[in-house]
TORKE-850830 format. One record per residue (C-alpha): residue in three letters; x, y, z; residue number from 0. Coordinates in Angstrom, 3 decimals. Each point is the difference from the previous one (the first is absolute). Example, Ala and Ser with C-alpha at 12.3 -4.5 7.8 and 13.67 -1.06 7.14 Angstrom:
BEGIN
<atom residuo="Ala" x="12.300" y="-4.500" z="7.800" num="0"/>
<atom residuo="Ser" x="1.370" y="3.440" z="-0.660" num="1"/>
END
This chain:
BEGIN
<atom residuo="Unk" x="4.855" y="50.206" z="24.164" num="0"/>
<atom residuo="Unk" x="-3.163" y="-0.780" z="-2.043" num="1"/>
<atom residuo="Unk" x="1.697" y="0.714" z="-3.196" num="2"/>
<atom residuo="Unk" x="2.568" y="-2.699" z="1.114" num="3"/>
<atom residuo="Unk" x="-2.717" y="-2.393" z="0.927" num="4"/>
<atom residuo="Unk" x="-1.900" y="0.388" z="-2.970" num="5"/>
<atom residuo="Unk" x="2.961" y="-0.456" z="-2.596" num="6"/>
<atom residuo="Unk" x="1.260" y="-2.634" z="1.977" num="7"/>
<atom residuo="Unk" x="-3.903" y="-1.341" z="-0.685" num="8"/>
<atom residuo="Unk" x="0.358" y="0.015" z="-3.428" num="9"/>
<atom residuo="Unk" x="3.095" y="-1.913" z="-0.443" num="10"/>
<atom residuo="Unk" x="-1.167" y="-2.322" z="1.727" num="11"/>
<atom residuo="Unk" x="-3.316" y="-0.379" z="-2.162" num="12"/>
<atom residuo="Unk" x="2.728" y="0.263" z="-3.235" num="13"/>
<atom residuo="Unk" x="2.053" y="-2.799" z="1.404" num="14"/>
<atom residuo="Unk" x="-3.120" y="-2.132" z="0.593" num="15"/>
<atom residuo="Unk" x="-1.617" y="0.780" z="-2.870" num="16"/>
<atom residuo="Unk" x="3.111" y="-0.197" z="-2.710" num="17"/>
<atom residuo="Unk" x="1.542" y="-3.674" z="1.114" num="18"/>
<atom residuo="Unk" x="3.751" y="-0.211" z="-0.951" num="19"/>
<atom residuo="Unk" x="0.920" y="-0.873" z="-3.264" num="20"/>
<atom residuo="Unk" x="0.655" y="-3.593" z="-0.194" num="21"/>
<atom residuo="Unk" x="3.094" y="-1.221" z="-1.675" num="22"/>
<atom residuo="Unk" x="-0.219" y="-2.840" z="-2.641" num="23"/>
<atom residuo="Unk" x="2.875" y="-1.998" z="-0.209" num="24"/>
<atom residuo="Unk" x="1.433" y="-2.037" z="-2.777" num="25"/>
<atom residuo="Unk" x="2.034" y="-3.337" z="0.733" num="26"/>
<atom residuo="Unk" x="1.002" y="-2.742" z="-1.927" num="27"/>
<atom residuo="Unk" x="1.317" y="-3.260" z="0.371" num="28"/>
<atom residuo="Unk" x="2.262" y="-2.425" z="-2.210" num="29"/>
<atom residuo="Unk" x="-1.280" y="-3.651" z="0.405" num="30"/>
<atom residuo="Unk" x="2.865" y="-3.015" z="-1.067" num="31"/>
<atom residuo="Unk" x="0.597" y="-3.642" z="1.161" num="32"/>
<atom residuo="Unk" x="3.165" y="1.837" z="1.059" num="33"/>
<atom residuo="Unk" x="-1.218" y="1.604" z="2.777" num="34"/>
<atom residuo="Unk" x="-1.847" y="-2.942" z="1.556" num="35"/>
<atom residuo="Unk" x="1.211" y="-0.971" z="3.349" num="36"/>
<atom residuo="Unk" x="1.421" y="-2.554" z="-0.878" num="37"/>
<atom residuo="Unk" x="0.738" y="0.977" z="-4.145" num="38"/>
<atom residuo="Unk" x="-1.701" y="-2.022" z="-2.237" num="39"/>
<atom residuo="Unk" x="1.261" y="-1.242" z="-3.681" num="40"/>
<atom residuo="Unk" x="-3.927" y="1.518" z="-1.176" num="41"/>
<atom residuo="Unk" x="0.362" y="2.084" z="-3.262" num="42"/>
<atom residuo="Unk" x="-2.916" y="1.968" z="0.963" num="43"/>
<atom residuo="Unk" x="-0.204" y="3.694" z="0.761" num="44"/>
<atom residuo="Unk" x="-2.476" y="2.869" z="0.575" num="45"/>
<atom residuo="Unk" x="0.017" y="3.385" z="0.633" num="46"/>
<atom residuo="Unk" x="-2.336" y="1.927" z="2.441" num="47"/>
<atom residuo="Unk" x="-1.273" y="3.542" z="0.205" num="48"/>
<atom residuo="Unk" x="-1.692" y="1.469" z="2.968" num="49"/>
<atom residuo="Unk" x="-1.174" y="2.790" z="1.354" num="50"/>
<atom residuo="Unk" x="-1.035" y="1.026" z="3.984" num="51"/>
<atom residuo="Unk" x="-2.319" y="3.203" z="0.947" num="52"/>
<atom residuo="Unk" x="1.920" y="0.405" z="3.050" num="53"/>
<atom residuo="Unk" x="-3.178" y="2.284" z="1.461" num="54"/>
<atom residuo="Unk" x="-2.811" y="-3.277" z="-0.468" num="55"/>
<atom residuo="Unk" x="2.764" y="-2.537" z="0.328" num="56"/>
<atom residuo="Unk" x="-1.303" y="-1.485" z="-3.525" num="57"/>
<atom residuo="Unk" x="2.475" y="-2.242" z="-1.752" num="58"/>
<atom residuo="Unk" x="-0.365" y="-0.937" z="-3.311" num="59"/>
<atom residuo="Unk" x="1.524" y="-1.893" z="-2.764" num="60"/>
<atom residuo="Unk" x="0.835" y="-1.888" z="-3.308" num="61"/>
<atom residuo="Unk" x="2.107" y="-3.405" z="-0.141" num="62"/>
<atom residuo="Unk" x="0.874" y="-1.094" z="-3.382" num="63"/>
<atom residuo="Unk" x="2.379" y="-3.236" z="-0.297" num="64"/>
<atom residuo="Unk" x="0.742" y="-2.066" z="-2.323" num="65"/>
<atom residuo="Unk" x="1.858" y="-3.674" z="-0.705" num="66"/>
<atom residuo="Unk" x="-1.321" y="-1.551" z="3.170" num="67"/>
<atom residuo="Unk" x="0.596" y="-3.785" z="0.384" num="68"/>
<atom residuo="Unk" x="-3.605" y="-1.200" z="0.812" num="69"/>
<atom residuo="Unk" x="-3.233" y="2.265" z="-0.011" num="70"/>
<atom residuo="Unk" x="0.388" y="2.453" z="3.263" num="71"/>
<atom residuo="Unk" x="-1.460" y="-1.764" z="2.743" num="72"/>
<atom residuo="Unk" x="0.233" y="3.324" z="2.471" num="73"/>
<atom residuo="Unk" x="0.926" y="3.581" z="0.376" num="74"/>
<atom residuo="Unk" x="1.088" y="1.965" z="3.327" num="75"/>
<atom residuo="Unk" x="1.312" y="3.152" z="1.581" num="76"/>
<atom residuo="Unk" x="2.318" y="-1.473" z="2.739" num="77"/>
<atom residuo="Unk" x="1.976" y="1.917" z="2.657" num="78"/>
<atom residuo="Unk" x="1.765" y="1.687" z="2.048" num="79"/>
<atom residuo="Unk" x="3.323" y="-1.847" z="-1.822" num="80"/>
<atom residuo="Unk" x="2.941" y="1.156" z="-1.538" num="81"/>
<atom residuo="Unk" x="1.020" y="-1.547" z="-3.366" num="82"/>
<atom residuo="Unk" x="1.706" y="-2.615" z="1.938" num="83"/>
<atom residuo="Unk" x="-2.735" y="-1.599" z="2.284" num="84"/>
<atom residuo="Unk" x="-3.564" y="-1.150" z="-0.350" num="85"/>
<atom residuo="Unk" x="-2.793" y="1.292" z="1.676" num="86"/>
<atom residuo="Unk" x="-3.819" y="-0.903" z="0.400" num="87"/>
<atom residuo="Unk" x="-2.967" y="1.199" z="-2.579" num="88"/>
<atom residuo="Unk" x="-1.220" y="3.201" z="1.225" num="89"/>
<atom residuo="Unk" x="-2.840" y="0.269" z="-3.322" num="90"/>
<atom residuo="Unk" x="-0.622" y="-1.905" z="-2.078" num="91"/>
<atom residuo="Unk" x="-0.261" y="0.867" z="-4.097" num="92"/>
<atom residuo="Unk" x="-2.406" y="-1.185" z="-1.735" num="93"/>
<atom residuo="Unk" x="1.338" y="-2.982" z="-2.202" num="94"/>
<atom residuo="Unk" x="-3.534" y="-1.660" z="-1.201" num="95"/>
<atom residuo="Unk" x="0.412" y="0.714" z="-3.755" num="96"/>
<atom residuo="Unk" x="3.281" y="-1.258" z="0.376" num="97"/>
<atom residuo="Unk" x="1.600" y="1.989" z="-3.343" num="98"/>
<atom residuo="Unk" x="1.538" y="3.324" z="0.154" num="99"/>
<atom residuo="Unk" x="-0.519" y="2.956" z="0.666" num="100"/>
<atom residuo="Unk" x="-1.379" y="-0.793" z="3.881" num="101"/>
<atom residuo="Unk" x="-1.392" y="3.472" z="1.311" num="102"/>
<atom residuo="Unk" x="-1.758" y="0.695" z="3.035" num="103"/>
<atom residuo="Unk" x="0.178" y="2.268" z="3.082" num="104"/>
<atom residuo="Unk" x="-0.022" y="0.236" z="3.805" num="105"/>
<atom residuo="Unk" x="-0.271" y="2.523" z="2.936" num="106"/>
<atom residuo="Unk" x="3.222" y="-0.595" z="2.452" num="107"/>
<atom residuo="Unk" x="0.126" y="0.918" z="3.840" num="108"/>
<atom residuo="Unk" x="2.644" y="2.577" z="0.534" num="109"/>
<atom residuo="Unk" x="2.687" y="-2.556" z="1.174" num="110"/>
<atom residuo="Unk" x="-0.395" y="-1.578" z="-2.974" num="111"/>
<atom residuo="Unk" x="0.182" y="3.393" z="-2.091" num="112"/>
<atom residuo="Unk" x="3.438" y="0.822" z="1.998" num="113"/>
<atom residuo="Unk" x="1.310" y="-4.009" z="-0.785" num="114"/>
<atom residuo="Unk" x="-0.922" y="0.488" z="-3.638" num="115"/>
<atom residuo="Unk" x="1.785" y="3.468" z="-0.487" num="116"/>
<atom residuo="Unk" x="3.063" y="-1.757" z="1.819" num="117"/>
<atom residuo="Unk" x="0.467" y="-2.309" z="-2.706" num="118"/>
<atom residuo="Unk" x="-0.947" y="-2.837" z="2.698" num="119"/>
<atom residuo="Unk" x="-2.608" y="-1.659" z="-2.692" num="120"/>
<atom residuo="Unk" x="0.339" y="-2.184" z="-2.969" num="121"/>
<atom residuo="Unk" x="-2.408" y="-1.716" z="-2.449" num="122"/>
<atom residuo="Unk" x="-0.121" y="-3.605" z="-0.484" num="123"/>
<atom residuo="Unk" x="-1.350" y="-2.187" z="-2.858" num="124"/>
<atom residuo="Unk" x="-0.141" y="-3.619" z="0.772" num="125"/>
<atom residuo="Unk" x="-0.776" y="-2.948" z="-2.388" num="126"/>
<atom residuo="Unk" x="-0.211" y="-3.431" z="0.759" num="127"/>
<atom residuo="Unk" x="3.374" y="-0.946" z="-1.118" num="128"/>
<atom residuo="Unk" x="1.290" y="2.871" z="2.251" num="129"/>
<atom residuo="Unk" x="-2.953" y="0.253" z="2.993" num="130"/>
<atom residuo="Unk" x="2.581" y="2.169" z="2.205" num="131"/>
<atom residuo="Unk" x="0.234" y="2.368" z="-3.208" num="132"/>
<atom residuo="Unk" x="0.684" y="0.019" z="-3.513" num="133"/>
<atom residuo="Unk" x="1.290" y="3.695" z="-0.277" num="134"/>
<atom residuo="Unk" x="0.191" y="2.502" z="2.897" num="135"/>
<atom residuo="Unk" x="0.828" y="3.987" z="-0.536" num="136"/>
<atom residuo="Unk" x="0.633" y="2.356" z="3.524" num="137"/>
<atom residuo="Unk" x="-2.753" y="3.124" z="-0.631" num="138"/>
<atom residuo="Unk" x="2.732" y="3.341" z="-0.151" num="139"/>
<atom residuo="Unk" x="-1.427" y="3.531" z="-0.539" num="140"/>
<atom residuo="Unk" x="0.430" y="1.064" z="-4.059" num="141"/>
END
């Protein structure tokens, strides 16, 4: 019975002391006037690459766009939405320089985390010929 106890003991010590592994993952997002809700005739686009340590809830990224019709006014994550509705800012990206690439980061609550791995979030670039959004892309694993 004390053998039991004391391995049992150590495991537990292992498990405390050796956290889980967390998992990064990759996602990426295709911005166009297209996919504005409602399309725009904009011949901008951008591309976005991010990445999500699913253990600190870290999410992190690089925006680069390109053709915009006035000088980016604003940047957002918004969500939960599909690629057919809008949905309010849930963080906001750094747009101060106002030329690509826009980088930045943010720790998300876990709902967030599981809205964001659903494909639930897109990124918005507004100008002020377009203030509801120049170019929008839905977030999708890679």
């Amino acid at each position: 019975m004390y053998r039991g106890i004391r391995s049992a003991a150590a495991a537990a010590v292992v498990a405390f002391a050796c956290p889980a592994a967390a998992d990064v993952i990759p996602l990426a997002a295709e911005l166009t006037a297209h996919a504005e809700v409602p399309a725009n005739p904009s011949q901008a686009h951008g591309t976005a690459a991010l990445s999500l340590d699913t253990q600190s809830r870290n999410l992190a990224w690089t925006i680069h766009f390109a053709g915009l019709s006035a000088p980016l006014s604003a940047a957002h994550f918004h969500g939960p939405a599909t690629t057919s509705g809008n949905a309010g800012i849930l963080v906001p990206i750094d747009a101060s320089k106002g030329q690509s690439p826009l980088t930045g980061f943010a720790t998300l609550t876990q709902p967030q985390v599981d809205e964001l791995l659903a494909g639930r979030w897109y990124i918005n670039l507004h100008t002020r010929t377009y203030p509801g959004g120049e170019i929008r892309g839905q977030v999708q694993r890679r």
